[in-house]
N, C-alpha and C positions, 0 to 999 in steps of 0.2 A: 541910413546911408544917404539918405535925401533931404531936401525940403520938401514941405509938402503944399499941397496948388493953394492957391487965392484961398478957392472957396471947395466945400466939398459937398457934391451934390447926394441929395437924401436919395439911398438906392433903392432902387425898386426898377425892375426893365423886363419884355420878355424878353424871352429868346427868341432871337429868327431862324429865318430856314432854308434857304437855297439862292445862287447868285451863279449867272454865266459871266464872262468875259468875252471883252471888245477885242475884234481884231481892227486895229487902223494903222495910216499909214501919215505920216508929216512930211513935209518934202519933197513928196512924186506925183507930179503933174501929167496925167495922162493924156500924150498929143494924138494916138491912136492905138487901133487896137494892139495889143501887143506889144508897144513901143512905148518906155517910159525915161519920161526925162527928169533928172532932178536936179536942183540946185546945187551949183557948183561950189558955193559957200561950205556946205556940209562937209563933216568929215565921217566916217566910219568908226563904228563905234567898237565892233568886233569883224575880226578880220579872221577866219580858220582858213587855213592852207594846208591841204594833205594833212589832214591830225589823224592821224591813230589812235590806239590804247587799247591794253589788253591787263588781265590780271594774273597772277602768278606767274612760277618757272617752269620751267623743264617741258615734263609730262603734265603739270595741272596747266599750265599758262592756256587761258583762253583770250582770244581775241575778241572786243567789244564792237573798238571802234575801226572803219576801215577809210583812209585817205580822205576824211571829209571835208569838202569845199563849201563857206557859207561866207557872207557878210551883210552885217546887220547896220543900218544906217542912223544918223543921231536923229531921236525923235520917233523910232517907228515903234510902235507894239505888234507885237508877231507871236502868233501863237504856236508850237510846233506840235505834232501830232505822231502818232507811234503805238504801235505793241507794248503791253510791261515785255521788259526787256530788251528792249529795241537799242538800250547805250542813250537815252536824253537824257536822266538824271547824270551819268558821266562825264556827257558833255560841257550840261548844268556849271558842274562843277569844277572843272576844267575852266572853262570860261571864268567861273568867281574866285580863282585861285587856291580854291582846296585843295586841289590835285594839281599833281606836275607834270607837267608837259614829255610824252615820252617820245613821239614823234611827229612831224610835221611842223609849222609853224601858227601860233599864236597869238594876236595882239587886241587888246581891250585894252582899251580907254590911249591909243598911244602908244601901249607900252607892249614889248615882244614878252610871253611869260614864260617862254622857255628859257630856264637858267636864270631868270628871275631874282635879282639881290635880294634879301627878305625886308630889308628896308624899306624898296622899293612896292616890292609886294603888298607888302602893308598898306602905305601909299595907296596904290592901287583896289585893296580892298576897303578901304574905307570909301570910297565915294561907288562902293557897289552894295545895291539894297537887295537881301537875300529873302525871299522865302520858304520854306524848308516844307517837306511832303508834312512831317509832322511841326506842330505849333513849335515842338522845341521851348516853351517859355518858361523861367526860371519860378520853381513853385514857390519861392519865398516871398518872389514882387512882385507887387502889386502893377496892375495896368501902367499905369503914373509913372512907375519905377522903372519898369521896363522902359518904355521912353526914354526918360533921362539917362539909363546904363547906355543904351544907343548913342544918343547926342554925347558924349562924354570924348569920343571919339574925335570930337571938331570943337573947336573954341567958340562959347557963346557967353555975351553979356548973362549977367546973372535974371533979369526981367526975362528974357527971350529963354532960358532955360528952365525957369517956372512955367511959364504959359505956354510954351508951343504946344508941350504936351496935352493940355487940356484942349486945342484947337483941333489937335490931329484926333486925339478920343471921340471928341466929339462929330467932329465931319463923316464918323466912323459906328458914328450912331451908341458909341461908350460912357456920354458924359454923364452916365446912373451907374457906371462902375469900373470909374475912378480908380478906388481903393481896393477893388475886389482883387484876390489874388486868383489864378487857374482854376484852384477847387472849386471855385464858387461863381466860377464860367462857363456856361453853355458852350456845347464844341463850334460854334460858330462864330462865340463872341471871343472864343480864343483865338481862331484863327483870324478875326480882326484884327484882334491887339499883336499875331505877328504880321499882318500888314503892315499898321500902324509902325513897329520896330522896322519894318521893313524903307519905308517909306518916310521917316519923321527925319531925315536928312538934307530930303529934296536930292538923291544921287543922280549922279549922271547913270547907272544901267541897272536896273532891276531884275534879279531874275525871282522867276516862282517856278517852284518844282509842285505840281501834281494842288492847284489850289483848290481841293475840294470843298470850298467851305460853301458853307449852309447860311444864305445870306436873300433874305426877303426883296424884294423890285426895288422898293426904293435905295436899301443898303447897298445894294448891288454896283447901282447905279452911281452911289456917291464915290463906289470906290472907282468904278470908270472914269467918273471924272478928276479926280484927284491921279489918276495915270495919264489923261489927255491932258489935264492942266501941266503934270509935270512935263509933259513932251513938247509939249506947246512952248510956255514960260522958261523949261530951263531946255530942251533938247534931248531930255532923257532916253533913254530909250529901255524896250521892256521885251524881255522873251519869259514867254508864258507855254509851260509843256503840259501836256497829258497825254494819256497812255493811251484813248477813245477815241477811234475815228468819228466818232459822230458826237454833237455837240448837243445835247437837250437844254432849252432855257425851259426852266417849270418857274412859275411866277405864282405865289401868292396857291397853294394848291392846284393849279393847272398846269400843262403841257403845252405850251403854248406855239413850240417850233421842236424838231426833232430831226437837224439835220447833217447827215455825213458829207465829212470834211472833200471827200473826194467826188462826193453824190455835186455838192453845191459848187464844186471847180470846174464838172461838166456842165452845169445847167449856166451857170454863169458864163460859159463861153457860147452856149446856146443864144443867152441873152446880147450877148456882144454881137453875133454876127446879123443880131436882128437891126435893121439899119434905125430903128426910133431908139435902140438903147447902144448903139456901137461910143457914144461921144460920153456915157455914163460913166460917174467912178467909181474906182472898184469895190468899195464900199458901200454906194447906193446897189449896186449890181449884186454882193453879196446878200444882201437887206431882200432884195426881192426873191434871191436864188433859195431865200431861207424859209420863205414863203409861198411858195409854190406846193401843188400837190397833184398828185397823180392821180389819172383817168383813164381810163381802156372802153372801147368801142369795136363790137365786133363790125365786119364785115358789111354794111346796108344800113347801118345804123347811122341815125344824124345825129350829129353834134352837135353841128347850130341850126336856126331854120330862119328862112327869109320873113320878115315881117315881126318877129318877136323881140322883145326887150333886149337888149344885151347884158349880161350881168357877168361876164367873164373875159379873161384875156389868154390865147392858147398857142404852144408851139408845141408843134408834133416833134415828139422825142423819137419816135421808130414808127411805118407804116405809112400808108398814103390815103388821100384822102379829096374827092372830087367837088369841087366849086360851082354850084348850078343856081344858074337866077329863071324864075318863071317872067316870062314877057307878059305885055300887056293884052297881047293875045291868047293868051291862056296857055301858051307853047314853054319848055322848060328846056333852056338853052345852057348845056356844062361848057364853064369858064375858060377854066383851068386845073390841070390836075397839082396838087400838092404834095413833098414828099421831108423827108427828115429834115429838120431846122425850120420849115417853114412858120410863119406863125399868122394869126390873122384874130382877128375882134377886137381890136382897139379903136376902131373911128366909132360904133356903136357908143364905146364907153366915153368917149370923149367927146363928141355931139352929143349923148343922150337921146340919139334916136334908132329906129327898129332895126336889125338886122338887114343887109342889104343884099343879102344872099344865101344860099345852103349851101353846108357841106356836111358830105356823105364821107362816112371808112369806106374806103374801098377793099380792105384788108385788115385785119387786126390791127389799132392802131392803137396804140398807147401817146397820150397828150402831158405836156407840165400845163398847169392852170392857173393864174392868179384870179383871184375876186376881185370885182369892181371896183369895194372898197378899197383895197390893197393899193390896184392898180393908181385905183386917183391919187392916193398918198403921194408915190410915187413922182408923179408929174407934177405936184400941187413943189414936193421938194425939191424939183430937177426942173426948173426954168426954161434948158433947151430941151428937154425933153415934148415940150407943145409943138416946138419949133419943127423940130425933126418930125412928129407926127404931121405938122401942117403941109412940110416940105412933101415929105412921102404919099399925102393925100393927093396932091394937086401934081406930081412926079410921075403917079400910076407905078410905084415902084413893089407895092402887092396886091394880090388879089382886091383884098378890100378894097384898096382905092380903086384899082377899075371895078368892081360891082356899086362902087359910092358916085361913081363920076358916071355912070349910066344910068344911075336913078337922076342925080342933076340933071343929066342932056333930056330927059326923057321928059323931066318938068316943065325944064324952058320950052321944050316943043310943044306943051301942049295949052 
């Protein structure tokens, strides 16, 4: 039914085995918190207005969906989250034109889908890249084939219809199986090659319904980028569902983060209202919120202590917790008291020098924590982020700085 590629590589591949997704965003410039502005160039890619939908009549009709309001912008990758059950594969579909619009209003790509000419629709569906919960791929064709039954769809030079396919397989970590048909596909190297159909268009809107695939750090990674590239270069845009509030990256047999979707939208506004991360985007602020970890300290118990290395960065999530510097008189003088949102250890991590003060629970306090390591990443990739630590050092605008800027005065005076 095809030609067959240039060359065809001698198979032999493993199989890999687990892959998260990227949530990011193109086009929205964060000028404050909570305030985002974006480029006016942009257009909206999916626009739902009051959508409904329900299934059957009578006595069986249940209702799925209820008046739902969303839009998604050109360029964004956005991930949606839910219960099984919840109406996202519906929606899914709704939006890719499989389903028809029974109430509210609709529009992907331009086009309103309610009542929808099927010409039009069509139209319409071809410049949307589907991924389906199941691979769906056709057991008689091979990777390669699959490909090209995609592209069939849009008019290509005969060179550019040989070869894409072999670029996309390969970016995709496939180019050892070419010619391999499903049966003789690992379930991850299947749901690559529906990627691959998914994506060997360069569409203006992707969707993927439930992509569980089993895809190793670097696989993972390539397919990331081959989604940023597309949103970048053409404007794409991508909604990515799952049933799991909580997001697990395992990498390479490890657990490497393990975090709820709703867990990291509070810790991340934690992080925003800390004034060294308020000017971060939401994507670095993500990155850190996925990385954090929980601590509990009862009652008299220290947390940090004055004089010791610093090796952590901490904001009290619930609890309070008292600020005390020992003077040079050997006398121990409490600061300030601290309570929920506070945060404090960051001038230690970023001088490199000892702790410039203790703090005590004064109650059951439960803390988020980044590691040193972490934390530096952090700063090393967020340029104003020194800036704002530098501002708020010499501002006195937390505890630390005023226990950092009494060890100063204390030096010069002596």
């Amino acid at each position: 039914m095809s030609e067959q590629p240039p060359e065809s590589p001698d198979p032999s591949a493993t199989g890999p085995t687990a892959a998260p997704f990227l949530h990011a965003a193109k086009g929205a410039d964060k000028i404050s918190p909570g305030v985002t502005q974006r480029d006016t160039q942009l257009q909206p890619s999916i626009v739902i207005d009051r959508v409904s939908h329900s299934y059957g009549t009578g006595d069986t009709c249940k209702q799925v969906l209820f008046e739902n309001e969303l839009t998604l912008w050109s360029g964004e990758i956005v991930i949606m989250t839910g219960p099984s059950g919840s109406g996202k594969t519906t929606l899914l579909t709704l939006i890719g034109g499989l389903r028809s619009v029974q109430e509210g209003s609709l529009r992907v790509l331009g086009k309103e889908m309610k009542g929808l000419a099927p010409a039009v629709l069509e139209s319409v569906r071809s410049k949307v890249g589907f991924v389906f919960q199941a691979h769906d791929l056709f057991d008689s064709l091979t990777a390669y084939q699959t490909m090209q039954l995609a592209m069939q769809l849009h008019p290509y030079a005969d060179e550019e219809f040989r070869t894409r396919p072999i670029r996309m397989l390969t970016e995709l970590g496939l180019e050892e199986r070419v010619h391999y048909k499903p049966e003789n596909l690992s379930g991850g190297q299947r749901q690559r090659g529906a990627i691959g159909r998914a994506l060997i268009n360069q569409p203006q809107l992707i969707l993927a319904d439930e992509p569980t695939a089993a895809l190793d750090k670097d696989l993972g990674r390539n397919v990331v980028n081959l989604l940023q590239k597309l949103a970048k270069e053409h404007g794409s845009t991508t909604l990515i569902v799952t049933h799991d509030n909580r997001i697990v990256n395992m990498v390479d047999g490890h657990v490497v983060s393990d975090v709820d979707v709703q867990e990291s939208l509070a810790v991340g506004q934690l992080l925003q209202s800390c004034d060294v991360f308020k000017n971060s985007a939401p994507q670095l602020l993500a990155t850190i919120s996925g990385a954090m970890k929980r601590e509990r300290f009862e009652a008299g118990q220290s947390i940090i202590r004055q004089g010791e290395a610093g090796d952590k960065f901490y904001i009290i999530r619930a609890g309070r917790g008292d600020v005390s510097k020992q003077q040079e008189d050997g006398a121990v003088r409490s600061l300030v008291k601290l309570g929920s949102g506070a945060y404090f250890g960051e001038l230690a991590l970023i001088d490199d020098t000892p702790r410039a003060a203790t703090v005590t629970a004064m109650e059951p306090t439960e803390l988020l924590v980044l590691g040193k390591a972490r934390f530096l990443e952090a700063v090393q990739s967020n340029s104003d982020l020194v800036k704002q630590l530098r501002k708020a050092y010499f501002g006195s605008c937390s505890w630390g700085v005023m226990a950092g800027w009494m060890v100063k005065r204390s030096r010069r005076g002596r």
